[in-house]
C-alpha positions, 0 to 999 in steps of 0.5 A: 506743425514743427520739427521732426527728426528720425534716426536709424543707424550704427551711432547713438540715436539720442545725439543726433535726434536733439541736434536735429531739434536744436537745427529746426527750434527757428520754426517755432513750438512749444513743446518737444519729446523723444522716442527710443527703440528698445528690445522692451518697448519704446522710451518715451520722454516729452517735455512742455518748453524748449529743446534745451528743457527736454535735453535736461530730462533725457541724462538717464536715456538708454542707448539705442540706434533707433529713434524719432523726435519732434518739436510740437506747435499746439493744434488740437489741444492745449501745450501739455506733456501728455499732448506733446509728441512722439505719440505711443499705441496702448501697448507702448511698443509703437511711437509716431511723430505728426505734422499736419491735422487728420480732418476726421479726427474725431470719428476715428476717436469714436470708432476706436474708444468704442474698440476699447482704445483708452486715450491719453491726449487731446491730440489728433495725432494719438490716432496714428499708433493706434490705427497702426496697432489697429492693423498690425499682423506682422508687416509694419510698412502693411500697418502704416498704409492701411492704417493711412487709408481711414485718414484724411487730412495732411501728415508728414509721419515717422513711425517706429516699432520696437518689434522691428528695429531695423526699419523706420516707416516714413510716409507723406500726404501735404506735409514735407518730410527728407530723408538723408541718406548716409553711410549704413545710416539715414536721418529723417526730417521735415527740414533739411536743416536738420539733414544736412549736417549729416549728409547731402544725399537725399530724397524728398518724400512726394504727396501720398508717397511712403518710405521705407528707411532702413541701415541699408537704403530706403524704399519708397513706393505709392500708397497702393504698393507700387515701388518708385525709382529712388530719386537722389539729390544733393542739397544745394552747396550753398544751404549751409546749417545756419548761425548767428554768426556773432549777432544778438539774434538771427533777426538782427543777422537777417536784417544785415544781410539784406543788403547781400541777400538782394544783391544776389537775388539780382545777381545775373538778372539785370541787364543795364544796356538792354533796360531788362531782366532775365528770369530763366527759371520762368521758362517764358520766351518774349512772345510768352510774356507778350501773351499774359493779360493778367497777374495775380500773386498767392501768398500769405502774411508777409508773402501777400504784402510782398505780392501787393507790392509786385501787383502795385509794380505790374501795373504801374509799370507793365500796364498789365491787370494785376492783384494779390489774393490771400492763399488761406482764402483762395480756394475756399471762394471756388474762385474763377482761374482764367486760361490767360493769367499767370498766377505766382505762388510766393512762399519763403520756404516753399512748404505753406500748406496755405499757398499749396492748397491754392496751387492745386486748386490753379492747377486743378482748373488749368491755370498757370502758376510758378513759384516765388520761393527761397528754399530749393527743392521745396514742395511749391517750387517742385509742384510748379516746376517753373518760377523764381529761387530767391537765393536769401540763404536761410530764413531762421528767425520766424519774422520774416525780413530779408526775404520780403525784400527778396520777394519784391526785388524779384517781383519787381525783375519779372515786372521789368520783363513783363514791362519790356514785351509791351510799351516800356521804352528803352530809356525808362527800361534802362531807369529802371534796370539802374534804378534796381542794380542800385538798391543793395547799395542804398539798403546798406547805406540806410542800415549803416545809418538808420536815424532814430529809432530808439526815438519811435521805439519810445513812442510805440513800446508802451502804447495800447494801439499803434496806427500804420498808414501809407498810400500807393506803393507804401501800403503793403510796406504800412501793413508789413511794418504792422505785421512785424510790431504785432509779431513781435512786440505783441502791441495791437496794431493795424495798417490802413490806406491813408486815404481810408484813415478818416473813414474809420480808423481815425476814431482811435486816434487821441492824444499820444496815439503813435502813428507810423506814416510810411511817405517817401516822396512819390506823387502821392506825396501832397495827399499824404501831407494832408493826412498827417496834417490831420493826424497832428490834429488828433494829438497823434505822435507821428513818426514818419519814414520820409525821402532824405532831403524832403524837409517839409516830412521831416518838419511835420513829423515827431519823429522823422526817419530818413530813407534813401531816395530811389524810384517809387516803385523800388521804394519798399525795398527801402521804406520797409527797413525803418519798420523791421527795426522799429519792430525789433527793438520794439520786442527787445525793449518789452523783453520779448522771444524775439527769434521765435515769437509766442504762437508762431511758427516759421513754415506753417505746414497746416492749413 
């Protein structure tokens, strides 16, 4: 579900290969390999740990001009040498690296050990060489598509051969792969990360689409052999091969860079006089807009927080019905698609295997859906063909952070839009248009000034539970703030209503119990003082994210941190920030991974 990186060309494979991987270690894995092409078979070194670990290993390689690499995020199969990829066939002369998961795995397993095949992993990927091997008769681009016709599931493959090095064959179902197209040579990757060192020429591989890659081009034709017009792009000047740019960690960079990365997701977008916002990516004149009855957002993990909020703004402010659905259980309910709904696909890179498969299920069925991401080119975006670019600029650490603030920012424009076509006057437009031109300022002002958080760090590090609460807008800030602790200082924690606290998970509450109360001042605001009063009685330590200025919070809290004022449906934006820092320095104090959390991974390409 990680990195992959393929080399063909007149320079030394090897450098360009661990390159690539060290570009691509933000999406989290756990084990790394490489494969060489030699005239007597392919080198193969794999290692369980980091790129660092395999570059250690690899001193004594060969030197070649053809190769394929991968870092591996564990699926089927524990983190072992022998599970790790390239995956080789039994007479070593093919290698494969994988993303995604073959579904019939284990009946291809049974169909070729009764062959003969010996396998020397758990993985679903050793299949792959083998099937190829299984059909080689001279043609290796033959092999690799008749081999793909036993798979079903989702890959995003490079296959090697030694017996023919002038080509690598490329091939893609569900999981995103890049060629970058260079002078008398080709990088592949599944990142353009990983590409764009190199070059800016590229071509992105489509669903059921294969490549043929060699010094001179690449072909890509359909599965069924039919050749394709080459479709050549230039990644965008502004996606720029990311570093920490002095920073301890890409996180703590990302948290600082919000206050830029909102500043450009409004940039053009607001129109102040007109109380309104433009969105020209949507494609929806005003009649359009006028015409949409309800809202629904697709997204997961931090993206379906991101998606609440925007529910939560829509139908505060525009009077439109609206919801966010979790896309990993989306289309497994056969849910019903309304002809007049709009469905906004919310994914920071634009590759959640997730949130695609609720695409296609919307699409399927006729609905209208356009996409909410950061990363230009991606496969949401391209499936929609409408929607929204964050601009955030790269994305590194697997906790997400700048781009949840980007997604609400750009939820809360379309709200705006939405808003303006129905009942919003002019005079509120204008509120609330100001309201968001302001934020980046009030982002940089509270990250310039963030009040105690060593404090509530103290208090939750070395607790067994951590309770978040928040009502209206601040619930799906709560379960953000939630979200990051558990990602990244691994402390068992949950978020709730605070109105549903005393119909449950009040029981867990004792003496010390920290509880993180998001509660700026919205009028909610006498309901949640009733729930922290009931907090207090349990014992509870209760840090509060509270309005600068609200002294009656601040007074009732153990630890009080302020945030700026702003109105209550732009208050994520501010509220959430308190959380992502608690959460940082949380992990840093238990002396965690903090970039790249155990387990974790940044683009999750597999359902």
């Amino acid at each position: 579900m990680c990195g992959i990186v393929g080399y063909i060309g007149s320079r030394q494979a090897l450098p360009v290969l661990l390159e690539g991987l060290s570009r691509l270690e933000y999406r989290g894995y756990d084990s790394a390999g490489v494969a060489l092409g030699q005239a007597d078979g392919v080198w193969l070194q794999r290692t369980v740990g980091r790129v660092a670990d395999l570059k250690r290993e690899v001193r004594q390689a060969p030197a070649a001009s053809l190769g394929i690499a991968h870092t591996r995020w564990a699926t089927h199969g524990g983190v072992t040498v022998a599970n790790a990829h390239p995956h080789t066939d039994a007479t070593g002369r093919i290698a494969v690296v994988h993303n995604g998961i073959i579904e019939n795995m284990t009946a291809l397993r049974a169909m070729l050990t009764a062959e003969g095949v010996v396998f020397r992993s758990e993985t679903d990927t050793e299949v792959l060489p083998h099937l190829i091997r299984r059909h080689l008769q001279g043609d290796p681009v033959d092999a690799v598509r008749r081999a793909l016709e036993h798979i079903r599931g989702t890959y995003g493959l490079v296959a090697l051969f030694a017996d023919h090095p002038d080509v690598l064959v490329v091939a893609r179902n569900g999981s995103p792969l890049v060629v970058g197209m260079g002078d008398g040579e080709a990088v592949i990757a599944s990142d353009p990360q990983a590409v764009v060192e190199h070059t800016r020429r590229v071509v992105y591989l489509q669903d059921r689409e294969l490549a043929v890659v060699s010094t001179s081009g690449v072909d890509v034709r359909r599965f069924d052999g039919t050749m394709l017009d080459l479709n050549v792009e230039l990644i965008d000047a502004d996606y720029d091969v990311a570093n920490r740019e002095g920073f301890t960690h890409f996180m703590a960079k990302e948290i600082a860079e919000q206050p830029r990365s909102v500043r450009r997701c409004l940039r053009g977008r607001v129109d102040a006089d007109e109380g309104n916002a433009r969105l020209g990516g949507l494609q929806l004149s005003n009649r359009d807009l006028a015409a949409v009855q309800r809202v629904i957002t697709i997204g997961c993990g931090t993206s379906y927080h991101a998606g609440m909020a925007g529910a939560l703004a829509i139908e505060a402010l525009a009077r439109v019905p609206a919801r966010a659905e979790i896309a990993s259980e989306f289309r497994h309910r056969h849910p019903i698609i309304l002809r007049d709904a709009l469905f906004l696909a919310i994914s920071q890179s634009g590759e959640t295997a997730d949130t695609l498969a609720a695409l296609g299920e919307i699409q399927l069925k006729g609905g209208e859906v356009m996409g909410v991401v950061n990363v230009v080119g991606s496969t949401i975006a391209r499936a929609c063909g409408r929607g929204v670019y964050l601009h955030s600029g790269p994305e590194v650490a697997v906790a997400s952070t700048k781009a949840f603030t980007s997604q609400v920012t750009a939820l809360l424009l379309f709200t705006l839009m939405l808003a303006r076509t129905r009942d919003l006057s002019l005079t509120r437009g204008q509120e609330v248009a100001r309201a968001l031109a302001s934020v980046p300022e009030k982002v940089a002002h509270y990250l310039d000034h963030p009040g105690p958080i060593d404090a509530a760090v103290a208090a939750v590090k070395d607790a067994r539970y951590v309770l978040f609460l928040g009502r209206g807008f601040s619930f799906p800030v709560a379960l953000e703030g939630a979200l990051k602790l558990k990602e990244l200082a691994y402390i068992p924690c949950e978020a709730y209503p605070a109105g549903e606290m005393k119909h449950g998970p009040i029981a867990m509450l004792e003496a010390g119990t920290p509880v993180i109360f998001v509660a700026p001042t919205d009028d909610q605001r006498d309901k949640a003082i009733s729930n922290m009063m009931e907090v207090k009685a349990r014992g509870a330590t209760l840090i509060v994210i509270h309005t600068a200025g609200d002294d009656e919070m601040a007074a009732l809290a153990d630890v009080a941190i302020a945030v700026p004022p702003v109105l209550d449906l732009v208050s994520p934006l501010v509220s959430v920030l308190p959380l992502q820092l608690i959460a940082f320095h949380t992990g840093l104090a238990l002396g965690r991974d903090i970039d790249k959390p155990r387990n974790l991974a940044k683009s999750v390409t597999v359902e």
